[in-house]
Each structure stands twice: as C-alpha cells, then as structure tokens.
DOSEDO-603269 format. One line per field, with one value per residue: residue in one letter; z, y, x of N, C-alpha, C in turn. Coordinates in nm, 2 decimals. Example, Ala and Ser with C-alpha at 12.3 -4.5 7.8 and 13.67 -1.06 7.14 Angstrom:
type: c(A,S)
n_pz: c(0.78,0.71)
n_py: c(-0.57,-0.22)
n_px: c(1.32,1.28)
ca_pz: c(0.78,0.71)
ca_py: c(-0.45,-0.11)
ca_px: c(1.23,1.37)
c_pz: c(0.78,0.79)
c_py: c(-0.33,0.00)
c_px: c(1.32,1.29)
This chain:
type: c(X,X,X,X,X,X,X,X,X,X,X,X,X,X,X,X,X,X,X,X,X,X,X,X,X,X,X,X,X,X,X,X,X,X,X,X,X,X,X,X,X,X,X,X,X,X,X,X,X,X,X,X,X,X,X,X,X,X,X,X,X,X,X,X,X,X,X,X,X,X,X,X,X,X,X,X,X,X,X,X,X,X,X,X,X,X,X,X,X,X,X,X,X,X,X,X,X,X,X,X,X,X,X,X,X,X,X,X,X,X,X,X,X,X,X,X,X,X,X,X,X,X,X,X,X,X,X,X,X,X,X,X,X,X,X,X,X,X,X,X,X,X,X,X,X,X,X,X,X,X,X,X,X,X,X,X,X,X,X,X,X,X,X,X,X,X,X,X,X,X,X,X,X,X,X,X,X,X,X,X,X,X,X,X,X,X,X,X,X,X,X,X,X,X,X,X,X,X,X,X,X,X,X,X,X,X,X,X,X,X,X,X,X,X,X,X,X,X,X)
n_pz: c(0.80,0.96,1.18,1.52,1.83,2.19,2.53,2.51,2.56,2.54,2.57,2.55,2.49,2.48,2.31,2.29,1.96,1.90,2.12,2.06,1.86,2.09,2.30,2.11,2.11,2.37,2.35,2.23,2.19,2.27,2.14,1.81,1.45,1.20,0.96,0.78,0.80,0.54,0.42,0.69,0.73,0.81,0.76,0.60,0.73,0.67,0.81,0.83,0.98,1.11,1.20,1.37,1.29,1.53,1.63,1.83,1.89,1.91,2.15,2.33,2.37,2.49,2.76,2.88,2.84,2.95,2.76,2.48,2.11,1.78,1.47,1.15,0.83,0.75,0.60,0.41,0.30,0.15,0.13,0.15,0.02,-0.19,-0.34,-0.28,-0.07,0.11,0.22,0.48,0.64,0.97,1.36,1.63,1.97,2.29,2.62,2.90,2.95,2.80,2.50,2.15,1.84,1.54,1.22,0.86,0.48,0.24,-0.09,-0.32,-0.45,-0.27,-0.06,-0.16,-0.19,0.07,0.20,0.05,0.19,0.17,-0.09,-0.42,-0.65,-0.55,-0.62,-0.61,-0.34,-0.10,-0.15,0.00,0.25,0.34,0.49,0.80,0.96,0.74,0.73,1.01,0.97,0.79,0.89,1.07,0.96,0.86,1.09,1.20,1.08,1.01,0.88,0.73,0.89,0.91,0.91,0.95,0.98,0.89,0.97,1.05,1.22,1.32,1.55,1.71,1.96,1.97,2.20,2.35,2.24,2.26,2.28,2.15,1.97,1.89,1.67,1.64,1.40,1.21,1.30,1.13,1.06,0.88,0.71,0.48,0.33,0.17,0.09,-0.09,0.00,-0.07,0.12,0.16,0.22,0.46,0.78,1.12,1.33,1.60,1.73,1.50,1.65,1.87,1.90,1.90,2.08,2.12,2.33,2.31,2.44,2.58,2.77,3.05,3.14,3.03,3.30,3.28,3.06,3.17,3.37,3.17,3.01,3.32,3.32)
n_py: c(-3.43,-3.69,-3.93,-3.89,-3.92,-3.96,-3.98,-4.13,-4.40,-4.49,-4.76,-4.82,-5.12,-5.27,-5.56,-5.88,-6.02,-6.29,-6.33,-6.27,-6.43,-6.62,-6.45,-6.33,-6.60,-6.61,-6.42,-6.51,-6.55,-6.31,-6.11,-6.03,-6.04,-5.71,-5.62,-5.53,-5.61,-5.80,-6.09,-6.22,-6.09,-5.82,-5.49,-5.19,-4.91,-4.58,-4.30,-3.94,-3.69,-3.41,-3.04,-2.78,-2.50,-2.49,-2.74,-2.70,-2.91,-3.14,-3.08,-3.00,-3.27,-3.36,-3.26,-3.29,-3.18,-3.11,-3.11,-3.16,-3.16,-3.33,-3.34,-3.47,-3.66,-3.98,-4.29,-4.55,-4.89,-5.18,-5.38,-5.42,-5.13,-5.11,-4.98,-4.67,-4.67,-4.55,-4.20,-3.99,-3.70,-3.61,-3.50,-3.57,-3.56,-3.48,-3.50,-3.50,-3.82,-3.91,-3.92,-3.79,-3.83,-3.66,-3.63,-3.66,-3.78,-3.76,-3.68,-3.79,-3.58,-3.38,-3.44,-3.40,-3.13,-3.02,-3.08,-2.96,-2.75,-2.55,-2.43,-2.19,-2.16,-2.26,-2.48,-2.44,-2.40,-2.26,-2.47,-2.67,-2.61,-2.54,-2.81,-2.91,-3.02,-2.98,-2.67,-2.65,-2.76,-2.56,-2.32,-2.36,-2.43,-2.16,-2.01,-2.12,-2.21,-2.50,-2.81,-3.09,-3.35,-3.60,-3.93,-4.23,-4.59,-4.91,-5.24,-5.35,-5.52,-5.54,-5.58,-5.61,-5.59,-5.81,-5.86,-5.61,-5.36,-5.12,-5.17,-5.16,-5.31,-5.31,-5.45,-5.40,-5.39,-5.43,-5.16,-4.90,-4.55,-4.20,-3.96,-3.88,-3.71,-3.73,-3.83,-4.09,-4.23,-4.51,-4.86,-4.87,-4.63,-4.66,-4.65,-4.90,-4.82,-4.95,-5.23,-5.49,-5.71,-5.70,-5.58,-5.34,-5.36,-5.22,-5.09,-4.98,-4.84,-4.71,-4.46,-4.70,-4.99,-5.30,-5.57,-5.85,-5.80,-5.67,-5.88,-6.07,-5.91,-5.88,-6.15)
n_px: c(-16.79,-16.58,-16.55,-16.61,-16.47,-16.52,-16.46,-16.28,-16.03,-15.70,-15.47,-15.12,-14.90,-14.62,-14.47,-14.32,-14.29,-14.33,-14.53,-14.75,-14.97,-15.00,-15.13,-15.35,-15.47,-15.54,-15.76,-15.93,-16.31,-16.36,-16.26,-16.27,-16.15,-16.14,-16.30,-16.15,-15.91,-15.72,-15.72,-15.64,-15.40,-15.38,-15.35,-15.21,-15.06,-15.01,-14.83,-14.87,-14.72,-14.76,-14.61,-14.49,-14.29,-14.07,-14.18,-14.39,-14.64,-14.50,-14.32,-14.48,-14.61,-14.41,-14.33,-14.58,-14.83,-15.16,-15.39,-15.36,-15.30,-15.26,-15.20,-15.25,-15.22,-15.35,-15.27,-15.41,-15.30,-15.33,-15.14,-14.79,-14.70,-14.83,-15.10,-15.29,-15.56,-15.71,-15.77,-15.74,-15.73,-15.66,-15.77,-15.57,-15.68,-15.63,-15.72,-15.59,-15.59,-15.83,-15.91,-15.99,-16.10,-16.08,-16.17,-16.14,-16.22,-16.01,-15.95,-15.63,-15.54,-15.57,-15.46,-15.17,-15.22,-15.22,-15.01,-14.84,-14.85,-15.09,-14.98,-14.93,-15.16,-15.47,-15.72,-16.05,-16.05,-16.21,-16.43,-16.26,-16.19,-16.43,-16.53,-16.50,-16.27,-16.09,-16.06,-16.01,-15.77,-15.68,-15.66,-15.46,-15.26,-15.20,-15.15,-14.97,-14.79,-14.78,-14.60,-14.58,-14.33,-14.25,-14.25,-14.48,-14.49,-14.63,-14.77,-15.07,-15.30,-15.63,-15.89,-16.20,-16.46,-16.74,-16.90,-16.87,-16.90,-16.76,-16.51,-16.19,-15.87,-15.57,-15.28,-14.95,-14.70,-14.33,-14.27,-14.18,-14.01,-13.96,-13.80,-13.85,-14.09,-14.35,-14.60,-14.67,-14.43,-14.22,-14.16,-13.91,-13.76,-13.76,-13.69,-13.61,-13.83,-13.85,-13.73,-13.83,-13.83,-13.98,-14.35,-14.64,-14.92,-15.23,-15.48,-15.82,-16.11,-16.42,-16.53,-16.50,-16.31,-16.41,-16.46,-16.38,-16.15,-15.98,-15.85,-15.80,-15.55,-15.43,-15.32)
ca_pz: c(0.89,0.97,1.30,1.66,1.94,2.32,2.64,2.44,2.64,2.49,2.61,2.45,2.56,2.35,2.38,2.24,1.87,1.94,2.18,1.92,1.84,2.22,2.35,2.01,2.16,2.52,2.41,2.16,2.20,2.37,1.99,1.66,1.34,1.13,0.79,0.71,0.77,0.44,0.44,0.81,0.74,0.85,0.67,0.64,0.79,0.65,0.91,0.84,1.11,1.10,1.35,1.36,1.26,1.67,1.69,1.89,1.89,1.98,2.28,2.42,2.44,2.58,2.89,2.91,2.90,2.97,2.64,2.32,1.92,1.68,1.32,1.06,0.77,0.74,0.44,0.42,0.17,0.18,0.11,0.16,-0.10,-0.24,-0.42,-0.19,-0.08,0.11,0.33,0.58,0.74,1.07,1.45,1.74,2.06,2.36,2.74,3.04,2.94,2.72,2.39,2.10,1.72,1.43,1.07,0.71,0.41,0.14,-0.22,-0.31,-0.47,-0.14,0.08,-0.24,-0.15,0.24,0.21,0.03,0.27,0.03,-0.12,-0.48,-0.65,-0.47,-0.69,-0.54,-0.20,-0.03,-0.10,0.03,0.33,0.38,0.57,0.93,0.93,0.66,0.71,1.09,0.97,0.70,0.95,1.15,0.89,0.83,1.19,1.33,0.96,1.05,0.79,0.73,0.96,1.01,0.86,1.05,0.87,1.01,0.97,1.18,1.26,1.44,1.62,1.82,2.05,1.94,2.33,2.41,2.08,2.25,2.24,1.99,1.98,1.72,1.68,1.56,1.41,1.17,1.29,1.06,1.02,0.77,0.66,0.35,0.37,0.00,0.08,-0.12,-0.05,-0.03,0.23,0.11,0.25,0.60,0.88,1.21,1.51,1.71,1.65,1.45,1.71,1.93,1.81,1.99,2.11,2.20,2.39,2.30,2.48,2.59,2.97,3.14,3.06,3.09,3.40,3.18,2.98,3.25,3.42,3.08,3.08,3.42,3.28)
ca_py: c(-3.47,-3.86,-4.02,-3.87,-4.00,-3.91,-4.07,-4.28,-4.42,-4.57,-4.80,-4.89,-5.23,-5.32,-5.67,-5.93,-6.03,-6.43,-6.36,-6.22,-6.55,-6.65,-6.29,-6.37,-6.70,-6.61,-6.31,-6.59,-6.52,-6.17,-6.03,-6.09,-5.97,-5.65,-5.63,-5.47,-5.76,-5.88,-6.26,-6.23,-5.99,-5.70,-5.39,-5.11,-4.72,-4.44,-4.19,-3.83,-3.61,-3.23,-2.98,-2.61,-2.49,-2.50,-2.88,-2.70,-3.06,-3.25,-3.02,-3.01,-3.39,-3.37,-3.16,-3.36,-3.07,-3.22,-3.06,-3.19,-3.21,-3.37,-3.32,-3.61,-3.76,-4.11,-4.33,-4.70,-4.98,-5.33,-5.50,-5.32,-5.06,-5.14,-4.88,-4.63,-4.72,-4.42,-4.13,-3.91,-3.60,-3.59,-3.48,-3.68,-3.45,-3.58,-3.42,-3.59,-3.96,-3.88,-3.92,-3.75,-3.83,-3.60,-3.68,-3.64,-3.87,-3.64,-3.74,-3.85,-3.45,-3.30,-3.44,-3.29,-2.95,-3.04,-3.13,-2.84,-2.62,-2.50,-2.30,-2.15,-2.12,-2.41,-2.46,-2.50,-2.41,-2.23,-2.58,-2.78,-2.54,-2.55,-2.91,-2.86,-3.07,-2.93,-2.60,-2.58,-2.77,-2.44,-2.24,-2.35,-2.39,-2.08,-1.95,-2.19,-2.24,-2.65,-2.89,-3.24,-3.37,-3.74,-4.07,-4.42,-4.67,-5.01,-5.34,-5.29,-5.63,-5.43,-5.65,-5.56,-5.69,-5.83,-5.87,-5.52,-5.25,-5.01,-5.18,-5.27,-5.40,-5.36,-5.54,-5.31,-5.49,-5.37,-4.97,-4.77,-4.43,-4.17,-3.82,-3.83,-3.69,-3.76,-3.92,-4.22,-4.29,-4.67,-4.91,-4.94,-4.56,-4.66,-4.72,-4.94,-4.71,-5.04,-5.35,-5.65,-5.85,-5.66,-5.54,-5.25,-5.33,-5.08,-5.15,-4.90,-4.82,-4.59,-4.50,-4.78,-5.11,-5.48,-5.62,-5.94,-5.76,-5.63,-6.02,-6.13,-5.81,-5.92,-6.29)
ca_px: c(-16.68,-16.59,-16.54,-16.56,-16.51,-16.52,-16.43,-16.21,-15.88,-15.60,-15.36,-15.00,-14.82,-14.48,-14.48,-14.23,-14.38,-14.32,-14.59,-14.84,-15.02,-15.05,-15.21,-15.42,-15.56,-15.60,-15.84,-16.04,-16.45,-16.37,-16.26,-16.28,-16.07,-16.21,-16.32,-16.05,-15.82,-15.71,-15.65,-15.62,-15.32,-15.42,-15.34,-15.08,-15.13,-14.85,-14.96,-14.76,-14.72,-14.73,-14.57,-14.43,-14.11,-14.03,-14.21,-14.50,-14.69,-14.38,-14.27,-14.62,-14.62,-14.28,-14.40,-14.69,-14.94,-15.28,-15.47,-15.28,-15.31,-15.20,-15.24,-15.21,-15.28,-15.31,-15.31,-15.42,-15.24,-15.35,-15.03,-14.69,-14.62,-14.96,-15.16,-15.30,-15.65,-15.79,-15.65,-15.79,-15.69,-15.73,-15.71,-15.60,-15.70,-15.61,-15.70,-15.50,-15.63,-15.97,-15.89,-16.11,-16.00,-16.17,-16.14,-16.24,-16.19,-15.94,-15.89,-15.53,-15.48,-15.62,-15.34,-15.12,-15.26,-15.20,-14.87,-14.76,-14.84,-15.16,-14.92,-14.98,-15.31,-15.51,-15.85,-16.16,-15.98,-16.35,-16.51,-16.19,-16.16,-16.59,-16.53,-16.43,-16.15,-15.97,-16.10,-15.91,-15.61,-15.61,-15.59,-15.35,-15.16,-15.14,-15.12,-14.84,-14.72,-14.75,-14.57,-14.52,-14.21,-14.24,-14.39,-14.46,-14.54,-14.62,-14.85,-15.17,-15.43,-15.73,-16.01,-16.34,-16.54,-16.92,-16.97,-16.78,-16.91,-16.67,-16.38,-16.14,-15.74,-15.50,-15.15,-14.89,-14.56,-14.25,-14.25,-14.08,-14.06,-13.88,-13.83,-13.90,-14.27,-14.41,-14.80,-14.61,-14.31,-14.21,-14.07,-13.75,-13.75,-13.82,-13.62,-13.72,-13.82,-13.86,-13.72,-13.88,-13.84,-14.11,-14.48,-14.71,-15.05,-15.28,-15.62,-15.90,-16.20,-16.51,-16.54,-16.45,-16.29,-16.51,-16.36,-16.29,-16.05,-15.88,-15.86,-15.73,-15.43,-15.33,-15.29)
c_pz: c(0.92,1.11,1.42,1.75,2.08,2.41,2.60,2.51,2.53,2.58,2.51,2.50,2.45,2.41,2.29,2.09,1.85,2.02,2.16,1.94,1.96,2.31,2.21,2.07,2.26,2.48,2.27,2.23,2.27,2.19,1.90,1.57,1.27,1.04,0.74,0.68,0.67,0.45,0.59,0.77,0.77,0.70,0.69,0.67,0.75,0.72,0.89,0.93,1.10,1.28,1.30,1.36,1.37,1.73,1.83,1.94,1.95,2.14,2.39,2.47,2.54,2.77,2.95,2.99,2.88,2.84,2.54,2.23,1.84,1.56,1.25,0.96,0.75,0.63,0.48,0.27,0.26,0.19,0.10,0.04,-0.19,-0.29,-0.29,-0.18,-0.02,0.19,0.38,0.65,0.90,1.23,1.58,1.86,2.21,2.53,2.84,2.95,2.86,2.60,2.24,1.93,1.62,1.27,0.96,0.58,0.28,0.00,-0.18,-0.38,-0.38,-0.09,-0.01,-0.19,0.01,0.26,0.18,0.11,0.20,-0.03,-0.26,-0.50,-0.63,-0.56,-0.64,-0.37,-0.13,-0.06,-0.03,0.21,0.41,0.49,0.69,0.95,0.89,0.67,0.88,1.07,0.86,0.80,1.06,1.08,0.87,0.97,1.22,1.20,0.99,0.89,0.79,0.82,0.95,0.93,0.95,0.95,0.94,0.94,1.08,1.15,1.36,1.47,1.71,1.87,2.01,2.08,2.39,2.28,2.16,2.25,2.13,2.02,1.85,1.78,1.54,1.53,1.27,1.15,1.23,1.04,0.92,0.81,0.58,0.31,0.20,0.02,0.01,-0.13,-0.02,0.11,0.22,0.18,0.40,0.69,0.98,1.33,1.67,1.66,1.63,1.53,1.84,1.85,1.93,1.97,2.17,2.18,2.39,2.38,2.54,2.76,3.03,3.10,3.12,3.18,3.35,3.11,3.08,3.33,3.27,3.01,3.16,3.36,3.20)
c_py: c(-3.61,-3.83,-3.89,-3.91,-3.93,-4.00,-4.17,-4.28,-4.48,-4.65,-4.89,-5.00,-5.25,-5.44,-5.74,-5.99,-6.19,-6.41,-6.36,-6.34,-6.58,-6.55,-6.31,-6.45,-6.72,-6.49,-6.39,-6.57,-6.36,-6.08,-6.10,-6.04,-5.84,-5.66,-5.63,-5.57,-5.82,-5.98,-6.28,-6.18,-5.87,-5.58,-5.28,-4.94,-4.66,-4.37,-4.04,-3.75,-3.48,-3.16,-2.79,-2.62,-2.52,-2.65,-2.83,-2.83,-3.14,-3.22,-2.99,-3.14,-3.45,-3.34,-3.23,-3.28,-3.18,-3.20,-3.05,-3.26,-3.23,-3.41,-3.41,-3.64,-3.89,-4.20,-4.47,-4.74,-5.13,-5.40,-5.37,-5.29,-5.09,-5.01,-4.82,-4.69,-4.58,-4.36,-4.04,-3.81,-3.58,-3.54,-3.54,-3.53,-3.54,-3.44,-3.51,-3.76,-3.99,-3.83,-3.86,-3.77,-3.76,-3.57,-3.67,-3.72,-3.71,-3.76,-3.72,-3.63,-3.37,-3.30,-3.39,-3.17,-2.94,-3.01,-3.01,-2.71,-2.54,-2.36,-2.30,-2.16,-2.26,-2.44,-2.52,-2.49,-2.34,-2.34,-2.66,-2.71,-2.52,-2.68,-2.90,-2.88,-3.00,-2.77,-2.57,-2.65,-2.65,-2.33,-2.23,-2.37,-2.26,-1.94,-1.97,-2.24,-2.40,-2.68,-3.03,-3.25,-3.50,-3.85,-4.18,-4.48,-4.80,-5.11,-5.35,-5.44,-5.55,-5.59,-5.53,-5.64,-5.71,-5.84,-5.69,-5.43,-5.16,-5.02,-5.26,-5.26,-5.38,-5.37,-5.44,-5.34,-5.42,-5.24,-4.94,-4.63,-4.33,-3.99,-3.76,-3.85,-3.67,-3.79,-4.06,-4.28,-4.41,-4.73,-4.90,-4.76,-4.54,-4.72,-4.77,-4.87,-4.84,-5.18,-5.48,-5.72,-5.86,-5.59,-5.45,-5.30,-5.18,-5.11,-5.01,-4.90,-4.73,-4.59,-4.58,-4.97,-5.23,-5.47,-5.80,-5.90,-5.78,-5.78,-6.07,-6.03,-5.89,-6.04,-6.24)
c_px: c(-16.70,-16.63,-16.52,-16.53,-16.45,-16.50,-16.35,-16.06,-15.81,-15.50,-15.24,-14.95,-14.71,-14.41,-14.37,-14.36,-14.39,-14.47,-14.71,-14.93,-15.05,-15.13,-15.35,-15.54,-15.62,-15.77,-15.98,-16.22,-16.46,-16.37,-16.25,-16.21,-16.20,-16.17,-16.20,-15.91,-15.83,-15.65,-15.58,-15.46,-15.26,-15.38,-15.21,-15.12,-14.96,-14.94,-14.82,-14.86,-14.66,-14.69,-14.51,-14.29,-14.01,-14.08,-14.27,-14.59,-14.63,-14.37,-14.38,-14.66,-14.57,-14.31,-14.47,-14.82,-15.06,-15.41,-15.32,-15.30,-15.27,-15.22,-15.18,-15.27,-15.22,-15.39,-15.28,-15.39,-15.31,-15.26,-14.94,-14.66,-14.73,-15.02,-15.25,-15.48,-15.79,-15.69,-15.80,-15.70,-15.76,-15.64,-15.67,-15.61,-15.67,-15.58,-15.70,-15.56,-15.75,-15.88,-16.01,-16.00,-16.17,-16.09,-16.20,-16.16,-16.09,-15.94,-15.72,-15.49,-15.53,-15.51,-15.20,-15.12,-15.22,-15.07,-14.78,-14.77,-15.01,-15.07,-14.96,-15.11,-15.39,-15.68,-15.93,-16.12,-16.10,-16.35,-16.41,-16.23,-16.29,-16.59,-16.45,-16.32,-16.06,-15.94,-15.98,-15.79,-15.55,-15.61,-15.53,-15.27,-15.10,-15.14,-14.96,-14.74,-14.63,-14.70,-14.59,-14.38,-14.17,-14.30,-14.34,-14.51,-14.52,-14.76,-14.98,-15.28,-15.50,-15.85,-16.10,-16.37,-16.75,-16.99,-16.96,-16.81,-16.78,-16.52,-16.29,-15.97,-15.69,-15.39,-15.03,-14.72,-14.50,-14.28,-14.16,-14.08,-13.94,-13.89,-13.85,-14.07,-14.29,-14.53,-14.74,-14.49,-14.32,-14.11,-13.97,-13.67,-13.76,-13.70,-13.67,-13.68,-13.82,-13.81,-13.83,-13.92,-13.99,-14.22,-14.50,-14.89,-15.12,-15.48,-15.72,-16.06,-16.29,-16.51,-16.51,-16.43,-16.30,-16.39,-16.30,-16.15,-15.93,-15.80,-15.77,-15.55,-15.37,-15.28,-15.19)
C-alpha cells in the first residue's frame, strides 16, 4: 500500500490566476517547487471519480456528514495529453476536518479492470484484490456497485516547505472536467468547471499550521 496520511488538513482558496506569480513571490524561502515540476511547469492529474448508481459519495458530501470517502483514480501526464506516466488508485477519507488519503500504484491494465467494473474474467484477480487498496475498492464495488462518473483534469504546480516537512502547496489552474470516463481521454474532451481566468490553491498540512504561514495568508 502507498501513501497515508493522518491529521492532515486541507485548505481550498480560488484566487484570481493574474495573482498566481505574486502569492508565488510573497511565500519565496517559506517553499520551494517539487521534483515533479517539469521545467517549472508543474504537471497534469486526470483524477476519475467513482460513486453509486444513487451518487452515495456525492450526497454524503452534500449533507456534510462528518465521515466521508471518496474513491479515485488518478493519473499523472507531464505535458497536456502526454503519455500517461503513472496512476494510482486511491482513497481520500475525510472526518470533520482530518483528512487521511490511502493509495496504491496500479499498472495502466489494472485501472482497465477498475473501470470496468471488474467485470468478466479478470486474470490474476486474488493477486490484484491481495493489496488493500484494491482489495476494499473490490468490494465495494461490488457492494454499492460504484462506477466511474466524473473526470477533472487540470494543471497542478505542487511546492513544500524545507523549513515546514509537513507542509506543502499546490497551484491548481485550467479545471476541466468531463464524462467521458476512459483513463485516457484527451483535452479536447474537457470542459472548464472554473474559469481560466481563476486558479485553486490548496494549503496542506499536519496538525497545526506554522504561524508564519498563517501571517503570510492574512497578507
């Protein structure tokens, strides 16, 4: 199994994308760019989003019950419409404000078998189904008989902090999203859920956030 994480907050801001570059410069020696930033251009996330025939997932957000999950895979490109690079299944878990994400890396014919539902004869499905991950998104699949519903797709610059390990920043600019759930479909299949002209930040961190940060926020 990948990545866990606990105590972890999130926060969203939807800020104008002119302003991008100046929120950039004010938060200079606080973060830094990650790896993953190609040519200081960040990278691209197709994230598909599973739900129940009734959009169980959706309508539990809706409510705003205080224990909710959200099933996904998400698939990284370097350059828009770019060759796929990796994908991961995974779960975002989220109680009142504590956030917990759990995840497993999938081959590119895994999230094939995902997608379809594992419907016909699935080969090698005990060892796929052996990894925790995949193992409870198989059977909620075939509890809540979840599907694909949704794709985003979007431009993502992520930063951390070398002073701050637990926190990190990404810059989230042309949101699209679609309904045509394929693991590849292309941009040209995307519509914008937000306009262009605005981006989404979203401020990550463990227990409790530097009081610099927070001082550079209010600014």
């Amino acid at each position: 199994m990948g990545d866990v994480f606990t105590n972890r907050y999130e926060i969203k801001y939807i800020v104008p994308a002119r302003s991008i570059p100046e929120i950039k410069n004010a938060l200079l020696g606080l973060i830094v760019p990650d790896f993953y930033n190609t040519n200081g251009k960040g990278y691209y996330n197709y994230s598909i989003y599973f739900d129940t025939l009734h959009y169980k997932f959706y309508q539990e957000k809706h409510e705003g019950l205080l224990y909710r999950i959200k099933p996904r895979i998400r698939v990284y490109r370097k350059t828009l419409d770019g060759e796929i690079v990796k994908a991961f299944l995974e779960f975002k878990i989220k109680h009142d404000r504590i956030v917990k994400k759990e995840r497993t890396e999938i081959s590119l014919n895994t999230m094939k078998v995902i997608l379809s539902g594992f419907s016909g004869t699935v080969e090698n499905l005990d060892e796929l189904i052996s990894d925790p991950v995949i193992g409870r998104f198989y059977s909620m699949s075939k509890k809540y008989y979840i599907r694909p519903k949704v794709v985003v797709y979007y431009n993502r610059s992520a930063f951390h902090s070398n002073l701050y390990p637990d926190v990190r920043m990404t810059f989230d600019s042309n949101l699209r999203g679609s309904l045509v759930v394929t693991g590849d479909a292309l941009s040209g299949n995307f519509s914008y859920l937000l306009s262009p002209h605005f981006a989404m930040i979203e401020l990550k961190y463990n227990n409790k956030l530097p009081k610099v940060f927070v001082s550079k926020i209010q600014e």
